[in-house]
C-alpha positions in Angstrom: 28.2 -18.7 -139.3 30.6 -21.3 -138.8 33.8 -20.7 -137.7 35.8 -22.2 -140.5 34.4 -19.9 -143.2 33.6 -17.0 -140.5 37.8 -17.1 -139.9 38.2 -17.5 -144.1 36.2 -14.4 -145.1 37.4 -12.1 -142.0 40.8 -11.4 -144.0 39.3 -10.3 -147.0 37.8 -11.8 -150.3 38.6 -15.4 -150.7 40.3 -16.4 -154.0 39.1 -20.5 -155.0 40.0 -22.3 -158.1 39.1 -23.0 -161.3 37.5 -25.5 -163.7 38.5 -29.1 -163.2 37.2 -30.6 -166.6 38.8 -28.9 -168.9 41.8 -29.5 -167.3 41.3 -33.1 -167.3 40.7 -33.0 -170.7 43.8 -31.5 -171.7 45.9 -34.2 -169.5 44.1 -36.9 -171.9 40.8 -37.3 -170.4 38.4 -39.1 -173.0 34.6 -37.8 -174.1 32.1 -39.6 -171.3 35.0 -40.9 -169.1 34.5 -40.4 -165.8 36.4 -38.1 -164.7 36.0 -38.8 -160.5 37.6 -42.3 -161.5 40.7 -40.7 -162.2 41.4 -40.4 -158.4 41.8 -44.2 -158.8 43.7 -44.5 -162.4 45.4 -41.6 -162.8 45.9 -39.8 -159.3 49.2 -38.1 -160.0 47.0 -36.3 -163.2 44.7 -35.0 -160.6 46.9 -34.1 -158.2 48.9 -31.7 -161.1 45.2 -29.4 -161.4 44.9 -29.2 -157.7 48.6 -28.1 -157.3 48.4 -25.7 -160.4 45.4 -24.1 -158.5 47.4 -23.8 -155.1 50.8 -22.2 -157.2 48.3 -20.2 -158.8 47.2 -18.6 -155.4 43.9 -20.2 -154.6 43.4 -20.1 -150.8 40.7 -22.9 -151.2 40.4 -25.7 -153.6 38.1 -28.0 -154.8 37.8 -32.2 -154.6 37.4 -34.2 -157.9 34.3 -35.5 -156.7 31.8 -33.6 -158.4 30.2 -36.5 -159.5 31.1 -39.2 -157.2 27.3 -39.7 -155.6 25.7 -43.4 -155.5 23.6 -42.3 -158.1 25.4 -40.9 -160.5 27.8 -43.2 -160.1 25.8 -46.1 -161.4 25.6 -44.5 -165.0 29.3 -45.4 -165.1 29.1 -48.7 -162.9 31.4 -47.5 -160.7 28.8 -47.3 -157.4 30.6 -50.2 -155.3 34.2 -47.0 -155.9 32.1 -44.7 -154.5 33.5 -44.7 -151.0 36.9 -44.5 -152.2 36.8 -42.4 -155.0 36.2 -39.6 -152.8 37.9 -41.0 -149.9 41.3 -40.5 -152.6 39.4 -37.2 -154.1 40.0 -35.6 -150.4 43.2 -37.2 -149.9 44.6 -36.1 -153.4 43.5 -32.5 -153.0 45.4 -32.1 -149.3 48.6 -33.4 -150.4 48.2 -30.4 -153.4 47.3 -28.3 -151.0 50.6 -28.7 -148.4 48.7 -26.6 -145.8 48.6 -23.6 -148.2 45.2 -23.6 -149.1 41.5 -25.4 -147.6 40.2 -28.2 -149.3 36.3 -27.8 -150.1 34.8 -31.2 -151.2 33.0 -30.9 -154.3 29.4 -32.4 -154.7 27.0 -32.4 -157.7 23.5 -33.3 -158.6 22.4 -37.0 -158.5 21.2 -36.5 -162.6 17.7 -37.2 -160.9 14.8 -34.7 -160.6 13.0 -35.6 -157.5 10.5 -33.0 -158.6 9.4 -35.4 -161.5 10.0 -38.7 -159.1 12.8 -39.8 -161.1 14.4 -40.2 -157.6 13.1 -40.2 -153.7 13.9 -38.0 -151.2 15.2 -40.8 -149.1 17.3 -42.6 -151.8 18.8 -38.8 -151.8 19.3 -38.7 -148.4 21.3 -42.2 -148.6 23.6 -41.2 -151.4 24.6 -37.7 -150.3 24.8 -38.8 -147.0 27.4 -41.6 -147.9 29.0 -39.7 -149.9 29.4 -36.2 -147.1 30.1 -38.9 -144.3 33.2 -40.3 -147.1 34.8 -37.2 -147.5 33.9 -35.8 -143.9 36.4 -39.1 -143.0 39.1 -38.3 -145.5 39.6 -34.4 -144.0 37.7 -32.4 -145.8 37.5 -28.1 -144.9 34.2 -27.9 -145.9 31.3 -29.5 -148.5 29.9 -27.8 -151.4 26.9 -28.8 -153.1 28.0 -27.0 -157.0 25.7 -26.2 -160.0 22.7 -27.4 -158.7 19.3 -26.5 -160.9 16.7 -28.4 -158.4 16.0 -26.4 -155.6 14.2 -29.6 -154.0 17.4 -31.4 -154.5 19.5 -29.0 -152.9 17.3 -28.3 -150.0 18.1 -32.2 -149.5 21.6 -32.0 -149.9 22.0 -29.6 -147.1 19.7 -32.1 -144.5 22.2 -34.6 -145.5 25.6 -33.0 -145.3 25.1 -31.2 -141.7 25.6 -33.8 -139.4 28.9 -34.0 -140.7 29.8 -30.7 -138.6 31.2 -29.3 -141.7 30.5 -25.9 -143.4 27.9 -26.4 -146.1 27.8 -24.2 -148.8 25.3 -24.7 -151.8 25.8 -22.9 -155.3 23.3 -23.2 -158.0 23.4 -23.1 -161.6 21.3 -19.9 -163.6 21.3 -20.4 -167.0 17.8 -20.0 -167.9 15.3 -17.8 -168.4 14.9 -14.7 -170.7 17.2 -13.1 -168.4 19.6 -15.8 -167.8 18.5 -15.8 -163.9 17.0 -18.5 -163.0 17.9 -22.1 -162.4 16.9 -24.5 -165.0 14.0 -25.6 -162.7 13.0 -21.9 -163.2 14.3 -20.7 -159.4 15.1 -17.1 -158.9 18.4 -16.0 -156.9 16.1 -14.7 -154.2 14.2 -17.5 -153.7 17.2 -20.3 -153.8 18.6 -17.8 -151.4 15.7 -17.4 -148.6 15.3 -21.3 -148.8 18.6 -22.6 -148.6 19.2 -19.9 -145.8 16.2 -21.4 -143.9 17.7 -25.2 -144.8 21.0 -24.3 -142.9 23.8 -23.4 -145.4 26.7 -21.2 -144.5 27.6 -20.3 -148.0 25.1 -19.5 -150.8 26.5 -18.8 -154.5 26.5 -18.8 -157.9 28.1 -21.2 -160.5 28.6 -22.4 -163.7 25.7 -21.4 -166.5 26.9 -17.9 -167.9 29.6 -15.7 -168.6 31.1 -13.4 -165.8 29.8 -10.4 -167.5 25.8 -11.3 -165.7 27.6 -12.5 -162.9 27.5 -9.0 -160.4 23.8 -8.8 -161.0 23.2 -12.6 -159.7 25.6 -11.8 -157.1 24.2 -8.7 -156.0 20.3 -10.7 -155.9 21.7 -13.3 -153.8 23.3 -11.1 -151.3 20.4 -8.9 -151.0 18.5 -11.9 -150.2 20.2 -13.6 -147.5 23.0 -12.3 -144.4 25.3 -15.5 -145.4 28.7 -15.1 -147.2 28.5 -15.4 -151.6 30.5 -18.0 -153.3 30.9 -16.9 -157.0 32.3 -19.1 -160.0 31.8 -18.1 -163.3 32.4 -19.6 -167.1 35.0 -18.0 -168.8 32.3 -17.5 -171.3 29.7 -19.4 -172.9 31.5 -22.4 -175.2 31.7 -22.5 -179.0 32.1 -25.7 -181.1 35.3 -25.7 -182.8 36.0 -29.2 -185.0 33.7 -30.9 -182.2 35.6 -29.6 -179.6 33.6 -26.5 -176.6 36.4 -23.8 -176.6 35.7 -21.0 -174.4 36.6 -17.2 -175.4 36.5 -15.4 -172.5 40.5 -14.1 -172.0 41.7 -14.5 -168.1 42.3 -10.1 -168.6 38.4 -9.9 -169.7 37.3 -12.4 -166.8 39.3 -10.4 -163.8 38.2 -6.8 -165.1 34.6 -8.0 -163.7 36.5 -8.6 -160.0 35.6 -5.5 -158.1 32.0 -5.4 -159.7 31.2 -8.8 -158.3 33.3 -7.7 -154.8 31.0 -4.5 -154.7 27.9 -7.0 -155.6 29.1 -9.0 -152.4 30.8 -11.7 -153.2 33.0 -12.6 -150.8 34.6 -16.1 -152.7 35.6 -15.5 -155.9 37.0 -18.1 -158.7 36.1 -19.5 -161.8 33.8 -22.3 -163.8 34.1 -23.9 -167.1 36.9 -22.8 -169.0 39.1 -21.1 -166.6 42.5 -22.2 -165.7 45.5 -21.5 -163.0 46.1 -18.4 -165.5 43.0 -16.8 -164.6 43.6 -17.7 -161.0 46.5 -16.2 -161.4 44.9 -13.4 -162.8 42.4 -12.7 -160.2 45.2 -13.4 -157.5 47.1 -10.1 -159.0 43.7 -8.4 -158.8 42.6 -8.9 -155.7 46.6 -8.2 -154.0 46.2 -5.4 -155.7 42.7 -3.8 -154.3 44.2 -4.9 -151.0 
């Protein structure tokens, strides 16, 4: 296990952050902006979430770079920013985090499936490696790879972001499925587990896709399946369309009376997805000082 997250989880569960995007949203950002270009145009805006997060009590936060991959970047034109957008992403998130918390550089999915040759595996391998190396540079804790549905892509991601040295954790999206447990790609926990373990992650998790209430089951599937620590993110909820707008019904109370299930399940980071806030941070911060 690498050392970083090895001297992270020896103290105890690990409390993260919350969502980004609604967050974003409330500080003015528009339907189908880009949201990574804010580390450019509106850093101060950014830097607010990531200091809310780290006053809330998160010991590690995230980058605003979920998106900020050559590829994805190109739907919004913004490729030639890439190096700098999460060159700023990195930098924003450290000044936020004073030397109070760890700053884990987000990473999403290219928007291409490579199992329908949308994409290749080297023109992966290009754009994650760019962007790992970019925020590798900047002083980045660690990289995770966050709601990924392509198992493929994932296994990619991981070939591309070690030689970085950094920890590289990989949490996947479950959403589909009778059950709600398996990736949209139709991936089990077990069997994202067992491959990403033999790929060379140090973290293997859970994100986005459901509620928190089907969370400890995923949890407990994913930690049966592999000896690596659990990185855990719910939604507060699944979101409802009110006047256009997703609002999500989940209360921070109802999200943190699920804590100890998914601590029992194995989780051993713990924050929140889509529709979560500093409050529930807060929340689970009081929750967890509390079992301690």
């Amino acid at each position: 296990m690498h050392t970083t997250i090895q001297q992270l989880i020896s103290q105890g569960p690990v409390l993260t952050d919350g969502a980004w995007g609604t967050e974003f949203q409330a500080r003015g950002l528009e339907a189908g902006e880009c949201p990574d270009h804010w580390n450019l145009t509106h850093p101060d805006r950014v830097e607010e979430v990531a200091r809310a997060y780290v006053e809330a009590g998160s010991q590690v936060i995230l980058t605003n770079t979920f998106r900020a991959n050559r590829l994805a970047m190109e739907r919004h034109g913004l490729a030639e920013h890439v190096r700098e957008i999460n060159l700023r992403g990195v930098e924003i998130s450290r000044r936020a985090a004073v030397g109070r918390a760890r700053v884990f550089a987000s990473m999403g999915p290219s928007g291409k499936l490579l199992m329908m040759g949308e994409v290749s595996e080297d023109d992966l391998i290009a754009a994650y490696t760019e962007q790992s190396q970019a925020l590798a540079e900047a002083g980045a804790d660690a990289l995770i790879f966050e709601t990924m549905s392509e198992l493929a892509e994932a296994v990619v991601c991981v070939r591309a972001a070690r030689p970085t040295g950094l920890p590289v954790i990989v949490s996947m999206a479950f959403d589909s499925g009778k059950n709600l447990d398996r990736t949209m790609m139709g991936t089990t926990p077990e069997a994202a587990a067992t491959e990403l373990t033999a790929a060379g992650a140090d973290v293997i998790g859970a994100n986005c896709g459901q509620g928190i209430e089907s969370y400890a089951a995923l949890c407990q599937r994913l930690h049966h399946s592999t000896t690596l620590p659990i990185w855990i993110k719910p939604n507060a909820g699944l979101p409802e369309l009110v006047e256009g707008e997703a609002h999500y019904q989940t209360a921070p109370e109802a999200f943190t009376r699920h804590a100890p299930a998914l601590l029992a399940a194995g989780a051993n980071f713990l924050g929140g997805c889509c529709g979560t806030s500093p409050e529930f941070i807060r929340a689970l911060r009081k929750a967890l000082d509390t079992k301690q």
